[in-house]
C-alpha positions in Angstrom: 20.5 1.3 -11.8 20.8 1.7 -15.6 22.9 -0.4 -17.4 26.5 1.3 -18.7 26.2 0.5 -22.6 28.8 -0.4 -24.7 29.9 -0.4 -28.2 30.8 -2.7 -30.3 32.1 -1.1 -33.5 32.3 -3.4 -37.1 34.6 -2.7 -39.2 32.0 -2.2 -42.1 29.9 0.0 -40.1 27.7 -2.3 -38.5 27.1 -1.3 -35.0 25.4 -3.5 -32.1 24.9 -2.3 -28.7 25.8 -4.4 -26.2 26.9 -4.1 -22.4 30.0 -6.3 -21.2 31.1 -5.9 -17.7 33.3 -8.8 -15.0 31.3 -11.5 -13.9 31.5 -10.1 -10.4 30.5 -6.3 -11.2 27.1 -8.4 -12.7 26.6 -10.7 -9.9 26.6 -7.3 -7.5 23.1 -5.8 -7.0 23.8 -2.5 -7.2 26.8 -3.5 -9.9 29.7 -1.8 -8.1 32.6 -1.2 -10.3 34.6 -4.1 -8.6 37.4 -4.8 -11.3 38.1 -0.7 -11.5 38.9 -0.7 -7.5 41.0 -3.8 -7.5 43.2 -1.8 -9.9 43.4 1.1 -8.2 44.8 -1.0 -4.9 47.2 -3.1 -7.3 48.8 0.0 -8.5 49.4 1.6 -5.1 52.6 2.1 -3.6 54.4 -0.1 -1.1 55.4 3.3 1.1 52.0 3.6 3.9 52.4 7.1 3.9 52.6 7.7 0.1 49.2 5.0 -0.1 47.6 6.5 2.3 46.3 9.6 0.2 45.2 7.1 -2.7 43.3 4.8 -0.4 41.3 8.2 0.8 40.6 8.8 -3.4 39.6 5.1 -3.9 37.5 5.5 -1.1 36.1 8.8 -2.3 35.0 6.9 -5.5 33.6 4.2 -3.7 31.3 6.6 -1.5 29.8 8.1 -4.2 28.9 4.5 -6.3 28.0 3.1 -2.9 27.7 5.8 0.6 27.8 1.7 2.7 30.9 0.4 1.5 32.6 0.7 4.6 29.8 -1.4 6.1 30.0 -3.8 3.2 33.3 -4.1 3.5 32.4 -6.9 6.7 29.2 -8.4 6.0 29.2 -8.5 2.2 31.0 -10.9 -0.3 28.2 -11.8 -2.7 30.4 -10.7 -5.8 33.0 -13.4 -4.8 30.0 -15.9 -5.7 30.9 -15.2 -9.6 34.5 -14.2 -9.1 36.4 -16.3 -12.5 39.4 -16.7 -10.2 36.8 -19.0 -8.0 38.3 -22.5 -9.9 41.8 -21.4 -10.1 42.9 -20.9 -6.5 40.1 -18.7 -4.9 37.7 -15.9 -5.1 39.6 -12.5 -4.7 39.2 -11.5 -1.5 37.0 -8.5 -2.6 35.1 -8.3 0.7 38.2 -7.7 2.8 39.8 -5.8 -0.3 36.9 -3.8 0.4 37.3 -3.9 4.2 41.0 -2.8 3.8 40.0 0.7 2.4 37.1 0.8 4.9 39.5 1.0 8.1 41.4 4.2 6.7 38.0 5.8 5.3 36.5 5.9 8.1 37.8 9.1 9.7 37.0 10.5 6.4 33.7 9.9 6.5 33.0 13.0 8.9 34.9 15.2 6.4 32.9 14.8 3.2 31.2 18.0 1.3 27.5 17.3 1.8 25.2 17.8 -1.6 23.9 20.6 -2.6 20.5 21.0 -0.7 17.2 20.2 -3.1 14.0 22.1 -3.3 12.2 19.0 -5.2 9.4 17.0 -3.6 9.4 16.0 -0.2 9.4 11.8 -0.4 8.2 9.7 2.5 10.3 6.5 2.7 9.0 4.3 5.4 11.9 2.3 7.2 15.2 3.0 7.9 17.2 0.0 6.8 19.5 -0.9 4.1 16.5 0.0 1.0 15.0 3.3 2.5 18.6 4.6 3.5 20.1 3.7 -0.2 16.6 5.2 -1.6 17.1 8.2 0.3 20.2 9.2 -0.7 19.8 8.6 -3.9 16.7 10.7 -3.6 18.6 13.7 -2.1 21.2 13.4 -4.7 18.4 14.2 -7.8 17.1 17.1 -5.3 14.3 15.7 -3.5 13.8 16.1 -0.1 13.5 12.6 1.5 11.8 12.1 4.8 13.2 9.0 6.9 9.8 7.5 9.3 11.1 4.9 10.9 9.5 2.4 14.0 12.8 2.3 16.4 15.1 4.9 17.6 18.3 3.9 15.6 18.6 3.6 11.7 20.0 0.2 10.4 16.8 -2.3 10.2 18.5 -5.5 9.7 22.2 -4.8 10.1 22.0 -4.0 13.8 21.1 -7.6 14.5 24.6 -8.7 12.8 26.7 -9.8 16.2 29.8 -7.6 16.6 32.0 -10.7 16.0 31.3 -9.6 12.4 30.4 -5.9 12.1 32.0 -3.5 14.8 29.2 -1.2 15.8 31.1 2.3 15.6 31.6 1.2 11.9 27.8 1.0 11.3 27.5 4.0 13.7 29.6 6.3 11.5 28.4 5.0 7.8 25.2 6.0 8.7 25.8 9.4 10.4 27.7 10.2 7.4 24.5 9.4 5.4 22.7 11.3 6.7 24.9 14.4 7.3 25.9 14.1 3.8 22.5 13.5 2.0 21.2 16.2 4.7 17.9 13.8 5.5 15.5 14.2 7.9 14.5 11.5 10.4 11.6 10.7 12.5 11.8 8.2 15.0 8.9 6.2 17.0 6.8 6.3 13.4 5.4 2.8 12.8 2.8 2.7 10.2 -0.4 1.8 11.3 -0.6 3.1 14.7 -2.5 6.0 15.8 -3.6 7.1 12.2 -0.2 7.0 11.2 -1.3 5.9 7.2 -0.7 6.2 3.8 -3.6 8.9 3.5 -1.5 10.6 6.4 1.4 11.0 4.1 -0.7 11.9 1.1 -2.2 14.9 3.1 1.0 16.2 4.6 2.2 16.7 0.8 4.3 14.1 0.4 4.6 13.4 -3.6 5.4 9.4 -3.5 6.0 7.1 -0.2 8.3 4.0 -0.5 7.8 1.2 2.6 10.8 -0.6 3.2 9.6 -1.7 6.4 11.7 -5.5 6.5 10.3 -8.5 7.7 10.5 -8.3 11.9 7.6 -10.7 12.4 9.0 -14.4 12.7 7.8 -17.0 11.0 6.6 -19.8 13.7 7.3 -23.3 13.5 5.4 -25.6 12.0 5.1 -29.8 11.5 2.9 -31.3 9.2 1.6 -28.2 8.2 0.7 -27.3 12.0 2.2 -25.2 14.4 4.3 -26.8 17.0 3.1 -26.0 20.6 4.6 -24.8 23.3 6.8 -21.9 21.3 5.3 -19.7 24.1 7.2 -21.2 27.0 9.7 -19.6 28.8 13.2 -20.9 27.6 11.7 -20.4 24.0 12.9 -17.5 22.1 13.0 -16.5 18.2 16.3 -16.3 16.7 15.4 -12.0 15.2 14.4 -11.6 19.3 17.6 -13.5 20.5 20.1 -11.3 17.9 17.9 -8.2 19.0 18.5 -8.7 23.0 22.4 -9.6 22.2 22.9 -6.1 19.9 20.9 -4.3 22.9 23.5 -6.0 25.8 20.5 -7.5 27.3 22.3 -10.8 27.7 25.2 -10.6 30.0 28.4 -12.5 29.3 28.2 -16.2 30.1 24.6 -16.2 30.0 24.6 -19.8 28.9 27.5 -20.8 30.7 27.0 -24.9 31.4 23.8 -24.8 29.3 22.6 -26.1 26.0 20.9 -23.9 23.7 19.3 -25.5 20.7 18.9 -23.3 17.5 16.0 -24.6 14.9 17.0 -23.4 11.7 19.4 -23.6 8.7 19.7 -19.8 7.6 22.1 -17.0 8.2 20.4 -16.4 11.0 20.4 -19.5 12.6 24.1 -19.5 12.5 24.5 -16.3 13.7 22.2 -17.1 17.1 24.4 -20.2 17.1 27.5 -19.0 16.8 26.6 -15.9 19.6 25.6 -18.4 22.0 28.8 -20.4 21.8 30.2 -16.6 22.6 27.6 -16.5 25.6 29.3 -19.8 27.2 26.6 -22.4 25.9 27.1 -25.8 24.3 24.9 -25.1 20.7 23.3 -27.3 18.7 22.2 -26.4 15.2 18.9 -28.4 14.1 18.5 -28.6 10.4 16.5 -30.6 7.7 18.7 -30.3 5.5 21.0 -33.7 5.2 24.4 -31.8 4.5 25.1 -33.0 1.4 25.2 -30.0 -0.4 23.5 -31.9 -3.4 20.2 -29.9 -5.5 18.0 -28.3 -3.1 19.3 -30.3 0.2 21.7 -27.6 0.9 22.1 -25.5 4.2 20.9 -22.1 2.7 23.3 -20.5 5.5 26.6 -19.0 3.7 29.1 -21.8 3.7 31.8 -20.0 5.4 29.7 -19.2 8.5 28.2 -22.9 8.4 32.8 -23.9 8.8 33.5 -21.1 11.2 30.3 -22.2 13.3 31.7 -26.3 13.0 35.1 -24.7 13.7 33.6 -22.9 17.0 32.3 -26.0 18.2 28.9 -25.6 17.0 27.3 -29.2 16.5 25.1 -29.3 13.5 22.1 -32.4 14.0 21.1 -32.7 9.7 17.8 -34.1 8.3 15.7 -33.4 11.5 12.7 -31.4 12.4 10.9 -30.3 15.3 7.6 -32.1 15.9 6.9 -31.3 19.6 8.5 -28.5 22.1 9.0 -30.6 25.7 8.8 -28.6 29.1 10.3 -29.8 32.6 7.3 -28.0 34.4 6.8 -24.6 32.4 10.7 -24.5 31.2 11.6 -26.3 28.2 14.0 -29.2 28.4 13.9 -30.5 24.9 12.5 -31.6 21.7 11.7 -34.2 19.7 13.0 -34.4 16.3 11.3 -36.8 13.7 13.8 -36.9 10.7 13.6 -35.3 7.7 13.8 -37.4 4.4 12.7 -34.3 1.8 13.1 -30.6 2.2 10.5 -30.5 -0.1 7.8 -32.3 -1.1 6.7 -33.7 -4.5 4.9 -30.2 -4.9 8.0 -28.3 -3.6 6.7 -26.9 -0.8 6.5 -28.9 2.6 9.1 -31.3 3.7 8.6 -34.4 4.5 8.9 -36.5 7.9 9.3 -40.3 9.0 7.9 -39.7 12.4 8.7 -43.2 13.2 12.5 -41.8 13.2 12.7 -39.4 15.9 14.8 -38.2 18.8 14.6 -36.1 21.7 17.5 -33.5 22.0 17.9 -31.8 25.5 18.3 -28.6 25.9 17.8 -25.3 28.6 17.3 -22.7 25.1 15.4 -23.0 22.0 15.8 -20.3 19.4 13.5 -20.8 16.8 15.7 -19.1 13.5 13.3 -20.6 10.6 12.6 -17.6 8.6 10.5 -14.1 9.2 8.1 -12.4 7.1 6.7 -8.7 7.1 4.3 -7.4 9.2 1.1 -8.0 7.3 -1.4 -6.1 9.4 -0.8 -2.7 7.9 -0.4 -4.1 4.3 -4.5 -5.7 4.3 -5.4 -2.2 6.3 -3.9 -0.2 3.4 -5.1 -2.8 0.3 -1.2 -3.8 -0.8 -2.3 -7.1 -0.9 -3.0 -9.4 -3.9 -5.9 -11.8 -3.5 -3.2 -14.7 -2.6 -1.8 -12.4 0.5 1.2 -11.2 -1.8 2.3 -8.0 -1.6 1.2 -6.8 -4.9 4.4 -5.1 -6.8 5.6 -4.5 -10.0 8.7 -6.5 -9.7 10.6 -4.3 -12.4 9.8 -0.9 -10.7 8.8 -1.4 -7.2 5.9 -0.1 -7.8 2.7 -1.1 -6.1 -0.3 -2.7 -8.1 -2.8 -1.4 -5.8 -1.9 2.3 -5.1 -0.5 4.5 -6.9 2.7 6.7 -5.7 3.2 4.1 -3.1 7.0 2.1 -3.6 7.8 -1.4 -1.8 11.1 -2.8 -2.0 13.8 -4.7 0.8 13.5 -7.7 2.4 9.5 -7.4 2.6 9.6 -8.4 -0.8 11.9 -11.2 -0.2 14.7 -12.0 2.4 17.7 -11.3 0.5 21.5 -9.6 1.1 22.2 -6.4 2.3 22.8 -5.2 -0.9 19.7 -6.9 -2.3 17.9 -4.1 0.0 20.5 -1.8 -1.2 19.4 -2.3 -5.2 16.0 -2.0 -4.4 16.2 1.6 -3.2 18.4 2.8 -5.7 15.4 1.1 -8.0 12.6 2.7 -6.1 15.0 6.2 -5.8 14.3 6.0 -10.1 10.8 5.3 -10.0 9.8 7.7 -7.7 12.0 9.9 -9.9 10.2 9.0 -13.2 6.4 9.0 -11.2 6.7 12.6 -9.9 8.0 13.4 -13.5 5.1 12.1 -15.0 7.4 9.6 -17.0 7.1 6.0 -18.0 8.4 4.1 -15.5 9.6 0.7 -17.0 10.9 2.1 -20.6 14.8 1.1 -20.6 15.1 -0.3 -17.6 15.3 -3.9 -18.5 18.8 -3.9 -20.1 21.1 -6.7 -18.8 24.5 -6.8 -17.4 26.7 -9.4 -19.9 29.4 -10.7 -18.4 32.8 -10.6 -20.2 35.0 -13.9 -20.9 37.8 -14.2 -18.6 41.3 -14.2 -19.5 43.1 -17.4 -19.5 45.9 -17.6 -17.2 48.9 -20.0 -17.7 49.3 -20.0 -13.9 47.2 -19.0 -11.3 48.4 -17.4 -7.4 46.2 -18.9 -4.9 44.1 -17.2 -2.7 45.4 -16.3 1.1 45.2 -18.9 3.5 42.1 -18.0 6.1 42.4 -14.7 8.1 40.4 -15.9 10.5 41.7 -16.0 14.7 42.4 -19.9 15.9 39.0 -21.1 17.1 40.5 -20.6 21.0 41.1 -17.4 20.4 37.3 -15.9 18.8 34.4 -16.9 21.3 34.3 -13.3 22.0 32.6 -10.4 20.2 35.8 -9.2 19.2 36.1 -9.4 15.1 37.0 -13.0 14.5 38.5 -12.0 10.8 41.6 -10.0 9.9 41.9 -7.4 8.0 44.7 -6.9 5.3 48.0 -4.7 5.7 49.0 -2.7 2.9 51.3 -5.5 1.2 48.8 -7.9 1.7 46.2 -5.7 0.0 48.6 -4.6 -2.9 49.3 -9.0 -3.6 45.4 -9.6 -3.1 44.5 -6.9 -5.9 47.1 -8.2 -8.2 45.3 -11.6 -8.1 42.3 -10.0 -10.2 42.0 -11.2 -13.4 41.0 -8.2 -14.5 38.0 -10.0 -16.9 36.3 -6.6 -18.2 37.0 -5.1 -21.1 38.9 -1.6 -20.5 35.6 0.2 -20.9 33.9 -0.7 -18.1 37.4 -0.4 -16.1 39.1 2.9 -17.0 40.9 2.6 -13.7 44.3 3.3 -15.9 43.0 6.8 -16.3 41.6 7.3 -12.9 45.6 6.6 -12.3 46.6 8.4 -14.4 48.8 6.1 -16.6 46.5 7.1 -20.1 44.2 9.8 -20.8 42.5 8.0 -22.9 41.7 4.4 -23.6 43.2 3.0 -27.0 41.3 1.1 -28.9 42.0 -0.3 -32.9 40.6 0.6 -36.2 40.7 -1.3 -39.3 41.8 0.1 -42.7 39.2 -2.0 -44.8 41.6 -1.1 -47.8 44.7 -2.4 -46.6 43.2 -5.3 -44.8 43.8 -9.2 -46.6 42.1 -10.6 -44.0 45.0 -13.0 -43.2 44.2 -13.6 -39.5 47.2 -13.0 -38.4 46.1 -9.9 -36.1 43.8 -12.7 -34.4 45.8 -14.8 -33.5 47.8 -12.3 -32.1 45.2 -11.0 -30.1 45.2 -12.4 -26.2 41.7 -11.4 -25.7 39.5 -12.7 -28.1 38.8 -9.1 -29.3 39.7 -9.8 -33.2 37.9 -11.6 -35.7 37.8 -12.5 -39.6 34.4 -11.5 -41.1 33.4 -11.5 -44.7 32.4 -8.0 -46.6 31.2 -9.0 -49.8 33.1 -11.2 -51.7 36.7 -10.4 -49.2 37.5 -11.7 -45.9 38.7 -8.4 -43.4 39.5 -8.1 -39.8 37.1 -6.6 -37.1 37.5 -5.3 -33.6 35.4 -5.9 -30.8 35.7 -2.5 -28.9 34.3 -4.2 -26.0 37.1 -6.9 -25.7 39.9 -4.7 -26.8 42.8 -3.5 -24.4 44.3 -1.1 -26.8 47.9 -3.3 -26.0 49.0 -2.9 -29.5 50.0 -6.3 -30.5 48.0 -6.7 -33.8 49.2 -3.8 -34.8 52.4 -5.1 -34.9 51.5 -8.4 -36.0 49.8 -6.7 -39.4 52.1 -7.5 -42.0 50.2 -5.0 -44.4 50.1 -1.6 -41.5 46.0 -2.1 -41.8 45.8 -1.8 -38.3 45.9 1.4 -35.9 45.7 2.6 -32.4 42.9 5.4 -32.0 41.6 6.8 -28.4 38.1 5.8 -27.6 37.5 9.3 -28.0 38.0 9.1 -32.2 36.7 5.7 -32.1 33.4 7.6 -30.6 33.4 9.9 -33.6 34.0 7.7 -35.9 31.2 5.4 -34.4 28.1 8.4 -34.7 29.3 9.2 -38.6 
C-alpha cells in the first residue's frame, strides 16, 4: 500500500516531503487508519439508538480500508504492540474497539452495494486465505476479474483453525460471504496445484494474465533432536498441532474427549497454545513443553503472544520451560510419554540449533502428544514449477512479491514466512499492485519503498488506565464459548477517549468525517511581521513550531505535519505574524 505523503511547508519556501502517521497506524501491515476510528467512537453519542447509525458509517469506512475488520476485530491486536499509551496505563484496547463496531456491522455486511463489475484481466490467485482473499478484492476493485482456486471446500486458510473460544464461526462465515458477494469473485473449490496437471502452464493457457499462490504453510514441520528426527511421531496417540486444530474446527473431537487424560503439547508458538488451551476445553490435564526458559530475556522468550501464554496459565495450563523432546515413548503401540533432555540455548553459537544437556532429562507421561513446533509450505509443487532458489528458498522479490524464477507468477502469505493475519493481509494488497503494474507493463518497484514515520506522542500530565481484563473467571471459560467480552457503548465511548491521539491532523481528519470542520486549519507565517521571539513556540503544545534563521534574522516556521490548527500561537504573537489558513490555501500556497 502506498505511503500517504505529507507536507511539511517552511516558512521561506523550503519544502520536504515527509510522511508522519501514529505509531500504531505504522506498526499495522496494511496501516489502517487507527487514530481516525478511535475519534469517530469518542465523539459518539451516549443515546444507543442515536450511535447506532454512526457505528454503521464507521463501519462503512472501515470495510472499504479493510473488507476483514470484523474478523480482526477478535484475532488481531498487533497495533497495540506500538500503542504510546502502552507505558502510561495500557495499550488502547483497539482490538476490542475494533470488535465493538464488528458486532453491530455485521448485519450490514449482507447489505453493501457490490463494485462495479470489471472487464480487466482475468487473475488466478491460488489459495483462499487471508493473502489471496485481500489480493482479490483488491483486484476486483481496479477491475480485474479475480479467479479464487483453492485446495478445500471453505475459504479461510488459516483462520478456520482459530478455536471458537476466540473467533465465533458465523463471524468468519459472514466476512467472507460478504467478500465475495461484494467483490463479485469467482471460486473454485477441490483445485490444489499440482495434481492432475493442475500447473502454472494450466493457468497460462486458460488466459489468465498473472497467478499469485498464497497457498500457506499446511505441511508441519517434524520434530527434531540433535539435528535428527525424533521417532515414533507416527504412533497412534501422536498428532500435529495444524491436524489437532483442523479435527477440533471440523467437530471431529467430541466434548470431553480427554476427559481424565493428559495431553502433552510440544511447542512454544501460537499454535501450541491454542491446541493447549482447546484440550483443557476437551476435559484433559495439558502440559505445554517449551525450550524456552521463561524469562522473557533476548531471544529466550515464548514466541506465543503473551496474553494467550496468561490466559493458558490462567486455564490451568502447566507450562514445563527449557526442555526438549529427545525420544517419543509407547506403552505397546500407544504413546505414554516422553523424555525431555533440557534445553540450556535456544540457539546455538551459530543461531540456529538449540542446544541440550542430555544428562538432564525427564520423562513426562502422557495419553496425547501434539507436536505444535512450526509448519512450512508444501514444497513439492514449488521444485515441480522451478520457484525455488538453489538453497530451497522460495525465490521472491521481497518488495513486490514477485517471483525470481517466473515471470507473472506472485507469492505472498505465510509461505513466505509465518506471520499475522494481517501480515497475509499486506501481502495481497502488495501482490494486488504488482499484478496491477505487470499487466500494465509498468515498473514494479518505482515508489514503492517510502516509509511510514511515526509522529511524537503528546505528553500527557495524567494518564486513565486501561480497563481491567474482559476476560470470563477461569471457571467460567473451558468451553468454546468466547472467553473475552466485548464493550457496551459507554465502555467504547471511555476506551476511545483514552487515545492519545499522536498523529498529526492530516493523517486523522476524523473532525471532518464528523463533521465539526470542513477543513483542517493549519498556520502561516508572515515573514515580514515575524521577530522571531519564540514566543509562538513555546506556546505551541505539539512541537509543531520552531525558530529558524533566514539570512541574517531569526523567524518562526510551522511544521504542517505537527500542527493542530488550535490557534494558540496565534494568539500568543505579540506582533499578529501569525494566521489560521485551511489546508486547502496552505496547499496553494505550497505548489506556488
Amino acid at each position: 500500500m502506498p505511503a500517504r505523503q505529507g507536507v511539511v511547508q517552511k516558512s521561506h519556501g523550503e519544502t520536504e516531503r515527509i510522511c508522519l502517521f501514529p505509531p500504531c497506524q505504522v506498526k499495522c501491515p496494511i496501516h489502517e487508519q487507527i487514530q481516525r476510528t478511535n475519534v469517530l467512537l469518542s465523539l459518539l453519542p451516549h443515546d444507543p439508538e442515536t450511535a447506532a447509525a454512526k457505528i454503521i458509517e464507521i463501519g462503512d469506512a472501515l470495510f472499504r480500508e479493510n473488507p476483514f475488520f470484523t474478523v480482526c476485530g477478535y484475532v488481531c491486536g498487533i497495533c497495540e504492540l506500538e500503542c504510546s499509551y502502552a507505558e502510561h496505563g495500557g495499550a488502547i484496547k483497539r482490538r476490542l474497539l475494533k470488535r465493538f463496531v464488528a458486532e453491530s456491522y455485521v448485519e450490514r455486511l449482507s447489505t453493501i452495494e457490490p463494485l462495479p463489475r470489471g472487464e480487466r484481466a482475468r487473475i488466478a490467485i491460488i489459495g483462499g486465505g487471508p493473502a489471496g482473499l485481500m489480493a482479490a478484492y483488491e483486484l476486483a476493485g481496479r477491475g480485474y476479474r479475480p479467479v479464487i482456486f483453492e485446495s478445500s471446500d471453505t475459504l479461510g486458510g488459516a483462520l478456520r483453525l482459530i478455536p471458537h473460544y476466540r473467533l465465533p464461526q458465523p463471524m468468519l462465515d459472514a466476512a467472507i460471504a460478504s467478500l465475495l458477494r461484494v467483490a463479485g469473485i469467482e471460486v473454485c473449490y477441490g483445485s490444489r496445484l499440482g495434481d492432475h496437471g493442475f500447473d502454472l502452464d494450466r493457468f497460462r493457457n486458460d488466459g489468465f494474465a498473472a497467478i499469485f499462490i498464497a497457498v500457506g504453510s499446511p505441511t508441519p514441520r517434524i520434530l527434531e533432536y540433535q539435528g535428527q528426527p525424533v521417532p515414533g511421531q507416527q504412533h497412534p496417540g501422536v498428532i500435529y498441532g495444524h491436524s489437532f486444530l483442523y479435527e477440533l474446527a471440523h467437530n471431529a473431537l467430541p466434548d470431553g474427549y480427554l476427559c481424565g487424560r493428559t495431553a502433552i503439547v510440544v511447542g512454544g508458538g501460537n499454535v501450541a497454545f491454542d491446541a493447549a488451551r482447546s484440550a483443557r476445553r476437551l476435559g484433559g490435564i495439558t502440559r505445554v513443553v517449551c525450550l524456552e526458559s521463561g524469562s522473557g530475556a533476548g531471544k529466550d522468550h515464548l514466541p506465543a503472544d503473551p496474553h494467550e501464554v496468561s490466559a493458558a496459565i490462567e486455564e490451568g495450563v502447566e507450562i514445563v520451560y527449557s526442555r526438549g523432546v529427545a525420544a517419543i515413548n509407547t506403552d505397546g503401540a500407544n504413546f505414554s510419554s516422553i523424555s525431555a533432555p533440557r534445553c540450556t540455548a535456544v540457539f546455538d553459537e551459530h543461531g540456529f540449533n538449540p542446544v541440550f544437556d542430555s544428562s538432564d532429562s525427564i520423562d513426562i507421561p502422557g495419553d496425547l502428544l501434539i507436536i505444535a513446533v512450526g509448519q512450512g509450505p508444501e514444497r513439492r509443487f514449488l521444485h515441480h514449477e522451478g520457484l525455488l532458489d538453489d538453497r530451497g528458498k522460495v525465490a521472491v522479490d521481497p518488495l513486490t512479491l514477485h517471483s525470481l524464477r517466473q515471470p507473472g507468477v506472485f507469492l505472498g502469505g505465510d509461505m513466505l514466512r509465518i506471520g499475522f493475519m494481517v501480515d497475509a493481509m499486506a501481502d495481497g494488497i502488495e501482490a494486488a499492485e504488482s499484478i496491477n503494474r505487470f499487466v500494465q507493463g509498468a515498473d514494479l518497484g518505482q515508489g514503492r519503498e517510502a516509509p511510514y514515520v511515526s509522529a511524537e506522542p503528546p505528553v500527557r500530565r495524567d494518564y486513565r488506565h486501561a480497563p481491567e481484563s474482559r476476560s470470563l473467571p477461569p471457571d467460567q471459560r473451558l468451553n468454546f464459548h468466547l472467553f473475552e467480552k466485548g464493550f457496551s457503548l459507554e465502555e467504547a465511548i471511555a476506551e476511545a477517549r483514552r487515545c492519545l491521539t499522536c498523529g498529526p491532523c492530516a493523517s486523522c481528519e476524523a473532525c471532518i468525517a464528523a463533521g465539526i470542520r470542513t477543513d483542517i486549519d493549519t498556520c502561516q507565517v508572515d515573514e515580514a511581521r515575524c521577530s522571531g521571539c519564540g514566543i509562538c513556540v513555546t506556546a505551541c503544545p505539539f512541537g509543531a513550531v520552531a525558530i529558524e534563521r533566514l539570512g541574517d534574522r531569526l523567524i518562526s516556521v510551522t511544521d504542517r505535519q505537527l500542527c493542530r490548527g488550535c490557534g494558540l500561537c496565534v494568539a500568543a504573537c505579540p506582533v499578529s505574524a501569525r494566521r489560521l489558513v485551511p489546508k486547502t490555501e496552505t496547499k496553494a500556497v505550497a505548489s506556488q
